[in-house]
C-alpha positions as CSV (number, residue, x, y, z in Angstrom):
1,X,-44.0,-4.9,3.2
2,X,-43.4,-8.6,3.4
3,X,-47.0,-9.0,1.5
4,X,-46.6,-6.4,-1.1
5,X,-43.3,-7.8,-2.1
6,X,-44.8,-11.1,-2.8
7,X,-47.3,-9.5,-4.9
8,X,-45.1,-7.4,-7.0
9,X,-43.3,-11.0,-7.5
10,X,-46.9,-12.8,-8.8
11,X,-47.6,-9.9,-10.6
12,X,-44.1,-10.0,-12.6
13,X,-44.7,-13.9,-12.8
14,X,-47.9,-13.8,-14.1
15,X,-46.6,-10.8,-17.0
16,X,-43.9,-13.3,-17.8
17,X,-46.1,-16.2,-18.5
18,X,-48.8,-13.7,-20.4
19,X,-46.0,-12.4,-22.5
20,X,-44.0,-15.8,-23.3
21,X,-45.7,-17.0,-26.4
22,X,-46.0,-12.9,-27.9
23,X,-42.3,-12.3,-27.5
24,X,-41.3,-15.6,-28.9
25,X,-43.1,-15.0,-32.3
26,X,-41.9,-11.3,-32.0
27,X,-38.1,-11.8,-31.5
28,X,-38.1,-15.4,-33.0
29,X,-40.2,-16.2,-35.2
30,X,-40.4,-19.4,-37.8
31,X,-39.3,-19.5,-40.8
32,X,-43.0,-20.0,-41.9
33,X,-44.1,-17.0,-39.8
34,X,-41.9,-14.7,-41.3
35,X,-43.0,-15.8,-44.8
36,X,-46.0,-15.1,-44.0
37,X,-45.4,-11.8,-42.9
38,X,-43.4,-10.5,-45.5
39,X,-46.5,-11.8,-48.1
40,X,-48.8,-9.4,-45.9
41,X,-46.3,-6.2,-47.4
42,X,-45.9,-3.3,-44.9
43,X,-49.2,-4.3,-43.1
44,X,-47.3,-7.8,-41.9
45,X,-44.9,-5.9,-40.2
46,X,-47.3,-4.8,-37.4
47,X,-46.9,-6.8,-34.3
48,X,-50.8,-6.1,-33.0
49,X,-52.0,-9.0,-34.1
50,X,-49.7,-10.8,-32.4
51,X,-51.0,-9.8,-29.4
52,X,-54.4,-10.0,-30.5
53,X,-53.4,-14.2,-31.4
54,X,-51.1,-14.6,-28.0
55,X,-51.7,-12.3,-25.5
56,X,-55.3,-11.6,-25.1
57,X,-56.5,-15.5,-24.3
58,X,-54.5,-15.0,-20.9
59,X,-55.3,-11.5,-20.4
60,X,-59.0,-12.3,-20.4
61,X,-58.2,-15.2,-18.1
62,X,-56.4,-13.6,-16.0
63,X,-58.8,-10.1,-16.2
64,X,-62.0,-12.8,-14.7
65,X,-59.5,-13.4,-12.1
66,X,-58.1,-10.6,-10.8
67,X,-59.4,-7.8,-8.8
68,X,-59.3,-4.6,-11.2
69,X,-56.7,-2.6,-9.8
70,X,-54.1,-5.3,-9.7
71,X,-55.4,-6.1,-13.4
72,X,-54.2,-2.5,-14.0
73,X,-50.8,-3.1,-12.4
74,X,-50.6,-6.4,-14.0
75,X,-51.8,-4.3,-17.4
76,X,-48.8,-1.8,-17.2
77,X,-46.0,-4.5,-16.4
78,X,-46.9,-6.0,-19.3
79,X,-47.1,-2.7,-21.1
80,X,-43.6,-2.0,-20.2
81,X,-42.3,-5.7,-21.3
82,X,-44.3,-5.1,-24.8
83,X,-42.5,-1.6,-25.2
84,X,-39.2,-3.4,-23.9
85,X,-39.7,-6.3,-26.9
86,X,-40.5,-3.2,-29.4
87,X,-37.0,-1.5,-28.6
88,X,-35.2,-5.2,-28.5
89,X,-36.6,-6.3,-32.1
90,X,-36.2,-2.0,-33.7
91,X,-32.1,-2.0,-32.3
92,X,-31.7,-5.5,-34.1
93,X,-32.3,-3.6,-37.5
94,X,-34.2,-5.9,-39.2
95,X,-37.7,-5.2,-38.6
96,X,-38.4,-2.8,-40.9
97,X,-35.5,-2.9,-43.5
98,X,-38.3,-3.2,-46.1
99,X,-39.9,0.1,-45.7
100,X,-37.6,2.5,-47.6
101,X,-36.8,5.7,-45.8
102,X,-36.5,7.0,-42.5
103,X,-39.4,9.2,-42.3
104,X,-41.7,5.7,-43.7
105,X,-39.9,3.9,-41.3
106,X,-41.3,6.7,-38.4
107,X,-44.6,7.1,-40.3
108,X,-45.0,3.4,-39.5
109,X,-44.0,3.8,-36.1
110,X,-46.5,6.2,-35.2
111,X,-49.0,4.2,-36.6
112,X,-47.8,0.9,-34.6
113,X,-47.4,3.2,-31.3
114,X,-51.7,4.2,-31.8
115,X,-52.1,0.7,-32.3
116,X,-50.2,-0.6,-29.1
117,X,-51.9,1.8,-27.1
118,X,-55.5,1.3,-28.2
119,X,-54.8,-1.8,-27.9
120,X,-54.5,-1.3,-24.4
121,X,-56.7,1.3,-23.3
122,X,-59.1,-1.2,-24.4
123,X,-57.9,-3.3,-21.9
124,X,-57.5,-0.8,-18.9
125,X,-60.7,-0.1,-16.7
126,X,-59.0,2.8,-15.8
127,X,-61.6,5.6,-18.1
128,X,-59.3,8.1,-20.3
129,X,-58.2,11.3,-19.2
130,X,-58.3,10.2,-15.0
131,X,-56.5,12.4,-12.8
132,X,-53.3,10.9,-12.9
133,X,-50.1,12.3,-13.7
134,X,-49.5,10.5,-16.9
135,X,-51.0,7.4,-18.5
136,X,-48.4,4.9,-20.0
137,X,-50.1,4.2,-23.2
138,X,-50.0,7.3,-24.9
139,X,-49.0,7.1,-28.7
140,X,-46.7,10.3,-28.0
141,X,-44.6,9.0,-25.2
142,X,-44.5,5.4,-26.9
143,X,-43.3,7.0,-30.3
144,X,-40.8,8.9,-28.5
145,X,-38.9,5.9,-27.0
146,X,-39.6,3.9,-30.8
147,X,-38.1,7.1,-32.6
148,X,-35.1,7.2,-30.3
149,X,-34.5,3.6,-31.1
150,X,-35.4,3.9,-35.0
151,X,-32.1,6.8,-35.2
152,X,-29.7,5.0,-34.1
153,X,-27.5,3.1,-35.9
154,X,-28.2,-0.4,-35.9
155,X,-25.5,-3.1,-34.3
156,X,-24.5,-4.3,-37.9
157,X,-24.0,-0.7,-39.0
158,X,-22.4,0.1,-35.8
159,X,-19.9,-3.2,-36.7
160,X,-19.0,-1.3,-39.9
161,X,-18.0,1.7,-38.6
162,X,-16.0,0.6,-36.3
C-alpha cells in the first residue's frame, strides 16, 4: 500500500511538471501569443498545437523512461488534467467568443475533442478497441463534458443576470 501510494504521488508529480508550460499558454497566455492566435482565424483557437509545442518533449522523455504501463497511467492523469484545463478556459467564456453561434461554437468542439484524443491514442500503447470497459479518449465522451460546459452561461453572463 505504502509503495503504491508513493507511486500515485510521482505519477501526479511528474503530470504536473509535463503539464506546466501547456496550461500556462492555455489559461495565460501573452499578449503576443494571443495576437498570434487570433491572426490564425478559427484554426488559432485550437489548443493541439500547444501540446504538440509543450507537452510532447517531456512525454517522449518521460515515455524512454518509464515502463509502459505506468506510461499509460501517467498518459490518462495527464488526460484528465488536459480535459480539466479545457472546461477551466470554455467556463471563462472567452475562448471561443469569435465563432458566431452556438452550434459553430459545438461544431468546433467536436472537432477539437477528435483532435485531443488522437492526439493521445497516438501516444497510448494500449492498441484500440482492448477489452476494457471504456477508453478515456473517446471524442464522444470528451465532447459530452465540452458541450455541458459550452451551454452554460458564462460567469460574466451569470454576473448580469443576477
Amino acid at each position: 500500500l505504502g509503495f503504491e501510494s508513493i507511486l500515485e504521488a510521482f505519477l501526479w508529480a511528474a503530470c504536473d511538471v509535463a503539464l506546466g508550460r501547456w496550461r500556462r499558454h492555455v489559461l495565460a497566455p501573452s499578449p503576443m501569443e494571443v495576437a498570434a492566435m487570433e491572426e490564425q482565424g478559427p484554426a488559432g483557437l485550437s489548443l493541439i498545437p500547444l501540446l504538440t509545442q509543450h507537452l510532447s518533449p517531456s512525454l517522449n522523455v518521460l515515455q524512454g523512461w518509464l515502463e509502459p504501463s505506468l506510461f499509460e497511467r501517467l498518459l490518462s492523469k495527464i488526460f484528465l488534467v488536459c480535459i480539466g484545463t479545457y472546461v477551466v478556459k470554455l467556463s471563462r467564456g472567452s475562448w471561443l467568443q469569435s465563432l458566431r453561434g452556438r452550434e459553430v461554437q459545438i461544431h468546433y468542439l467536436s472537432e477539437e475533442a477528435v483532435a485531443l484524443c488522437e492526439y493521445f491514442a497516438q501516444l497510448s500503447q494500449k492498441p484500440r478497441g482492448t477489452s476494457e470497459e471504456f477508453c478515456l479518449w473517446e471524442p464522444g465522451r470528451v465532447l459530452n463534458v465540452l458541450h455541458a460546459v459550452i451551454i452554460l452561461p458564462s460567469p460574466t453572463e451569470r454576473s448580469r443576470r443576477s
